[in-house]
Backbone as a printed PyTorch tensor [residue, N CA C, xyz], in Angstrom:
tensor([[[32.3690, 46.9610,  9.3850],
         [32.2810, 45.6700, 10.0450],
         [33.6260, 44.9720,  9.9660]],

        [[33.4780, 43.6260, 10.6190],
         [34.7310, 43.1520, 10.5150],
         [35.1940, 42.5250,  9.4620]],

        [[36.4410, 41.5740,  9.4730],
         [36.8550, 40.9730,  8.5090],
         [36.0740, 39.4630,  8.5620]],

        [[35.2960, 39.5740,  7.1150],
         [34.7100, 37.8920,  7.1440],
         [35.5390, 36.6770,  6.6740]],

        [[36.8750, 36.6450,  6.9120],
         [37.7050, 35.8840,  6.1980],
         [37.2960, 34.6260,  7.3940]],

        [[37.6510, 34.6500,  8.1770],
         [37.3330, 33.6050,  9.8500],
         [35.9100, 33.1500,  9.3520]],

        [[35.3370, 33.1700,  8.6630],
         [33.3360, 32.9810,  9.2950],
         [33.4840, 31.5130,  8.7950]],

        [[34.6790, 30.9040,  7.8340],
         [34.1840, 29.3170,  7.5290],
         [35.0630, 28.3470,  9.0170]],

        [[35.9670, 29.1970,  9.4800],
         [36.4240, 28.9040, 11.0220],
         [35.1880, 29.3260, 12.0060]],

        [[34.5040, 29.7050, 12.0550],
         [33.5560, 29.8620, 12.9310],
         [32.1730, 28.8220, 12.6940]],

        [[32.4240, 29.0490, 11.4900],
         [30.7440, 27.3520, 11.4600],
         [31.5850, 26.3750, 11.7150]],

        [[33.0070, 26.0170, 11.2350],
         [33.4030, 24.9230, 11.3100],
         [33.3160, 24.0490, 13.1810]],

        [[33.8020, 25.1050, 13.5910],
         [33.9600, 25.0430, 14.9670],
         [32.3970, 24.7730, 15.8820]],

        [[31.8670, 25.7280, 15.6520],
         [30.4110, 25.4230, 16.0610],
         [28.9810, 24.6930, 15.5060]],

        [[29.7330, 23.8780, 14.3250],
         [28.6930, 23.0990, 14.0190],
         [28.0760, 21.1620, 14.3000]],

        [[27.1710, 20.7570, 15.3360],
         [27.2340, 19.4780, 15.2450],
         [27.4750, 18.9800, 14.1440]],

        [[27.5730, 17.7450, 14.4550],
         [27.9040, 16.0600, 13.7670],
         [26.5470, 16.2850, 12.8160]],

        [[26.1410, 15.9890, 11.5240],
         [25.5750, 16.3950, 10.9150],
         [24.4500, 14.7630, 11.1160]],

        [[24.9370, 13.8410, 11.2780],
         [24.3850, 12.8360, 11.2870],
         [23.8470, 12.3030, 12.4440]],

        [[24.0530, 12.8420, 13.7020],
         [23.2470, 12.7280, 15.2710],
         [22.0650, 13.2890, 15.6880]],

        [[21.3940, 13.2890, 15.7110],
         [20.1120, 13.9900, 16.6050],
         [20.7670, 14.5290, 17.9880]],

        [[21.9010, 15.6250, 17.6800],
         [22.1770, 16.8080, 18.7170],
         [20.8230, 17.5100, 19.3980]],

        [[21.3090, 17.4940, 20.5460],
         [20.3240, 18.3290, 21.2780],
         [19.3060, 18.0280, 21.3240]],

        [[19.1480, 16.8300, 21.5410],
         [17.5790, 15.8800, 21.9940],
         [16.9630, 15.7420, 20.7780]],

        [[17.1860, 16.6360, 19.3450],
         [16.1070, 16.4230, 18.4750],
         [15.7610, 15.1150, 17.8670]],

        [[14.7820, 14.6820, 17.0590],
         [14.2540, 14.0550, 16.7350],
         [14.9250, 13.2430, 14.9110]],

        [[15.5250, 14.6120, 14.3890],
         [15.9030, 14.6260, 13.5020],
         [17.1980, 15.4610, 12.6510]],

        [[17.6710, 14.9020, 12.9080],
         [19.2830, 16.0070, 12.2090],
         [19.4160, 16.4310, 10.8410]],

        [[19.9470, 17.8500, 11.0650],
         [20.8050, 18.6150,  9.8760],
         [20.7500, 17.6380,  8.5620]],

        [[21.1160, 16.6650,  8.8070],
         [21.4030, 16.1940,  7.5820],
         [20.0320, 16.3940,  6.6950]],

        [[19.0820, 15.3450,  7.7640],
         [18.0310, 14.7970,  7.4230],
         [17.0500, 16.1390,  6.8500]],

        [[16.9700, 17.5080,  7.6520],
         [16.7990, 18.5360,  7.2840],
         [16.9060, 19.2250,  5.9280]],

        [[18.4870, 19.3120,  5.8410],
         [18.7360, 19.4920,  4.0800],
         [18.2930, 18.6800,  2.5360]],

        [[18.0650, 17.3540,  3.1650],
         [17.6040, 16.7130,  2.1170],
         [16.2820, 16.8120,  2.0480]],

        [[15.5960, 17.2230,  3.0880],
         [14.1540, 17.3430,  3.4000],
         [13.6770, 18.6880,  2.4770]],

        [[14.7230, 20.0640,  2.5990],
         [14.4390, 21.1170,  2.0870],
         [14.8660, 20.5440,  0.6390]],

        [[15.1980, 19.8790, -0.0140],
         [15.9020, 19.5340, -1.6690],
         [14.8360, 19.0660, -2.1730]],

        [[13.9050, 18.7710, -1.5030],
         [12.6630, 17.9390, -1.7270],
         [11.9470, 19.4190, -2.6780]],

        [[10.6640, 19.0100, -3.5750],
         [ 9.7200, 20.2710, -4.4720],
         [ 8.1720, 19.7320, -4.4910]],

        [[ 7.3140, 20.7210, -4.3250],
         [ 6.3780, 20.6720, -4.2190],
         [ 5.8560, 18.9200, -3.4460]],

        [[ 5.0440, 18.2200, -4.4980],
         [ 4.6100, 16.9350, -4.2820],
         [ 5.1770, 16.1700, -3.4890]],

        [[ 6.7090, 15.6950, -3.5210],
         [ 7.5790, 15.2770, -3.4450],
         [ 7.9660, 15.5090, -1.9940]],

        [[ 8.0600, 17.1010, -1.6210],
         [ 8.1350, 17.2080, -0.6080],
         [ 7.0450, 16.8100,  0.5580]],

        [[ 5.9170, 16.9660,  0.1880],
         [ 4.4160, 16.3820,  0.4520],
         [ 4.0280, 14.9770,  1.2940]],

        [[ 4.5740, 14.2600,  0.5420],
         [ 4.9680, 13.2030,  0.3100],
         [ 5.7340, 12.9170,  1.3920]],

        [[ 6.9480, 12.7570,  1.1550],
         [ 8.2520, 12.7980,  1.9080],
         [ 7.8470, 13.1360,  3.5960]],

        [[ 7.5090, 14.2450,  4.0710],
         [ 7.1220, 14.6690,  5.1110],
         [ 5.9480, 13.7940,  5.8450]],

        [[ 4.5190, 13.2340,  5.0200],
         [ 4.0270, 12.6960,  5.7130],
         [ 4.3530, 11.0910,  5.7710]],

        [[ 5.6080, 10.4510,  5.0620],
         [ 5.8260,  9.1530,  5.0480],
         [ 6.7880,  9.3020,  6.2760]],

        [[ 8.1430, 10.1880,  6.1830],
         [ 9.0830,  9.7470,  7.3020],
         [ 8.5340, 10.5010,  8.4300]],

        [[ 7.7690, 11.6280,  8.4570],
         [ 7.5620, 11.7370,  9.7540],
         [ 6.2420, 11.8170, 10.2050]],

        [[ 5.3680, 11.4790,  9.2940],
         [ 3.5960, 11.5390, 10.0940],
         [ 2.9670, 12.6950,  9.7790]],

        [[ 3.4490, 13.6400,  8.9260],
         [ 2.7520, 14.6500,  8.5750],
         [ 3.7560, 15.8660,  9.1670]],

        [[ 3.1800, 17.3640,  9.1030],
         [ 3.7040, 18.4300,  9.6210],
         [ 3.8150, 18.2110, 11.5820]],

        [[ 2.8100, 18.1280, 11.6160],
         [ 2.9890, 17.8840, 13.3870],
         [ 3.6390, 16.7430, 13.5960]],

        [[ 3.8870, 15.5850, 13.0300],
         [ 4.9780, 14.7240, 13.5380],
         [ 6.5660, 15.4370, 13.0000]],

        [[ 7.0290, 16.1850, 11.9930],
         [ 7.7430, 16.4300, 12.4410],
         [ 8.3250, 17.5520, 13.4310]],

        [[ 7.3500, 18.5810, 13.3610],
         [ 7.2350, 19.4980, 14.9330],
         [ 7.1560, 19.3280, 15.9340]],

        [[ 7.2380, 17.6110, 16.0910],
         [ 7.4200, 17.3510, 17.3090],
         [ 8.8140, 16.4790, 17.4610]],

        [[ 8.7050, 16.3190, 16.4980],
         [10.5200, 16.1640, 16.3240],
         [11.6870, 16.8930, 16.7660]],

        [[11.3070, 18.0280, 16.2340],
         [12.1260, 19.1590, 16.4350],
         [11.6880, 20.6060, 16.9570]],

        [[10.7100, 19.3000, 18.1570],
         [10.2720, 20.2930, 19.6810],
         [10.1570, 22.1580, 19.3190]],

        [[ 9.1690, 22.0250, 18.3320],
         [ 8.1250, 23.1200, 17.9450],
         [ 7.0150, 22.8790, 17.6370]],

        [[ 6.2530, 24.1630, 17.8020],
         [ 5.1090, 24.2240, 17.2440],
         [ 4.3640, 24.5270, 15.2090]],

        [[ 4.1220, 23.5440, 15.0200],
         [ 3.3620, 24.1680, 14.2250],
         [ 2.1230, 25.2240, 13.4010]],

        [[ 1.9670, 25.9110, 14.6370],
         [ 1.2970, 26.7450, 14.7790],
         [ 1.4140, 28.0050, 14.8810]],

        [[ 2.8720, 28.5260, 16.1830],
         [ 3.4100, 29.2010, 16.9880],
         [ 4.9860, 29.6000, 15.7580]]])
């Protein structure tokens, strides 16, 4: 394979603004990572206060929860 020295030039380049709702979504990267830092309860929690449960945020970020 190739040389992976370039790959932190390649996210750098292709990654949104971490703090915008790019691409119509509902909820950004940022908001994402702190969402995954979240554990058990906490995360529980968290999910149905800022966004209404699992299907409010799947509709955030124009998926299914199901699919």
């Amino acid at each position: 394979m190739g040389d992976m020295s370039n790959s932190s030039d390649f996210y750098a380049k292709n990654q949104r603004s971490e703090n915008s709702h790019a691409g119509g979504f509902g909820c950004s990267v940022a908001e994402l990572r702190s969402l995954m830092e979240q554990r058990a309860a906490e995360a529980v929690l968290r999910v149905q206060e800022d966004y209404g449960g699992v299907e409010g945020l799947c509709s955030r970020l124009n998926t299914s929860p199901t699919e």
